[in-house]
C-alpha positions as CSV (number, residue, x, y, z in Angstrom):
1,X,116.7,58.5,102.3
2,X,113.8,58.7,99.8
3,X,112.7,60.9,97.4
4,X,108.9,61.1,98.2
5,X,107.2,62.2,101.5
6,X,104.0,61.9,102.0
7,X,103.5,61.6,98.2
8,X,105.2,65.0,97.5
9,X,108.2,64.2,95.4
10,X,111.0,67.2,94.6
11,X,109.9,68.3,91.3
12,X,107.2,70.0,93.4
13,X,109.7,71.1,95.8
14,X,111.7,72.5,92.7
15,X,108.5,74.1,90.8
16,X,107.5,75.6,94.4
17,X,111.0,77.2,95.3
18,X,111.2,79.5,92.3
19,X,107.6,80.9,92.9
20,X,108.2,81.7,96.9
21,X,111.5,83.0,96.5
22,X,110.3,85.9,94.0
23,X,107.6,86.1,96.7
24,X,109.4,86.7,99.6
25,X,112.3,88.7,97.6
26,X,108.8,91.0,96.1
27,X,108.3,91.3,100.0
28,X,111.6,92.6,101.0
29,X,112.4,95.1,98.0
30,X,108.7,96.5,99.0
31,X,109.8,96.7,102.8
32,X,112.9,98.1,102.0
33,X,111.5,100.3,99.6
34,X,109.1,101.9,102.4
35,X,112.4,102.1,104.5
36,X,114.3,103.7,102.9
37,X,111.1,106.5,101.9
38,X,110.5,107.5,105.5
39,X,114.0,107.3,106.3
40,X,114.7,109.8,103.7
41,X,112.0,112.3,104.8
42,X,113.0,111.5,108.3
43,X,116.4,113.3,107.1
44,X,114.5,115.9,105.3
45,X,112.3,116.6,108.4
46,X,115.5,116.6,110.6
47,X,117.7,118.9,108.0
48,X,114.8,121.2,108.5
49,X,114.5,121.1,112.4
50,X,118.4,121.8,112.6
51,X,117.8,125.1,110.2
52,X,115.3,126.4,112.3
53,X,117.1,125.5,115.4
54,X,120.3,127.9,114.1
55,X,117.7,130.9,112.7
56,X,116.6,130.7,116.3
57,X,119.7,130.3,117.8
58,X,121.4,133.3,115.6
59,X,119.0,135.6,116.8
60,X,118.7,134.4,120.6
61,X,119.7,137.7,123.4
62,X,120.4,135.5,126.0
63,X,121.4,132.4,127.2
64,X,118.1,131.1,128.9
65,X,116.6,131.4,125.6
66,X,119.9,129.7,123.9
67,X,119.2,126.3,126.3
68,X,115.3,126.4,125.9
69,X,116.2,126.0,121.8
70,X,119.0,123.4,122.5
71,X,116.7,121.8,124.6
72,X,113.4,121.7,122.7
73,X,115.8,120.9,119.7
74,X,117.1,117.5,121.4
75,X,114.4,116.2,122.4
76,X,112.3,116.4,119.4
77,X,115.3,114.6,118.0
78,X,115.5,111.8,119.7
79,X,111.6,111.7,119.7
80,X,111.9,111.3,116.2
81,X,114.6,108.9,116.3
82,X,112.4,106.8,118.4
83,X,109.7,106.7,116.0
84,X,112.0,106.2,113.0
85,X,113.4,103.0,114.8
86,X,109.5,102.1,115.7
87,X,108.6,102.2,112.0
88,X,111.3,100.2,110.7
89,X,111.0,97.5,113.9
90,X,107.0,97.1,112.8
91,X,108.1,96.6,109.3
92,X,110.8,94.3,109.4
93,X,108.5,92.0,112.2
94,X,106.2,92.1,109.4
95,X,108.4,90.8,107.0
96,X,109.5,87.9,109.6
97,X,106.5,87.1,110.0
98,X,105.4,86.8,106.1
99,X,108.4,84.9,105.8
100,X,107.6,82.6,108.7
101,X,104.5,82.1,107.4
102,X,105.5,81.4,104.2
103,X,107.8,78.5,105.2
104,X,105.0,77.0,107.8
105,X,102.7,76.9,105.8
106,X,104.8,74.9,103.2
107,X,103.6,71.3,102.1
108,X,107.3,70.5,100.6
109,X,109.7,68.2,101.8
110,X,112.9,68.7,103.2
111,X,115.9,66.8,102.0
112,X,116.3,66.1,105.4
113,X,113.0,64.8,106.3
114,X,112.4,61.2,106.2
């Protein structure tokens, strides 16, 4: 096994690591960062949808007006569920793909590589 590939020796490989790890670790604290945000005014929109839900519900007369609430209530949840689970789907495939990148598009050598 050498040491070289290609004329790329490790102490590139060791002056390159440092740089891309605080790279992609930058990349995923930001992701997660905007994450976490909408997932906490996700809860704050859903807290809110629930307390209007029961005001209407409290001062319902009958019960075709208690399942058109209950109803209307459900499915806007699981509408925004689905576009909570959208968001965070589009921004973790965006991290992959940064990541991906990131590694392709390295001149390094492997250990492995001979």
């Amino acid at each position: 096994m050498t040491t070289q590939t290609e004329g790329i020796g490790w102490s590139a490989v060791l002056t390159q690591m440092p740089e891309r790890f605080t790279e992609n670790y930058k990349a995923a604290f930001s992701t997660s960062q905007a994450i976490v945000t909408r997932w906490i005014k996700d809860c704050s929109d859903q807290i809110q949808t629930n307390l209007n839900a029961c005001t209407k519900l409290a001062n319902c007369k009958d019960a075709g007006e208690i399942a058109g609430i209950q109803q209307r209530w459900w499915q806007d949840t699981i509408e925004r569920m689905g576009k909570e689970l959208e968001g965070v789907q589009g921004q973790l495939m965006a991290l992959s793909q940064k990541s991906l990148s990131g590694l392709e598009s390295r001149t390094s050598p492997r250990p492995y590589d001979e």
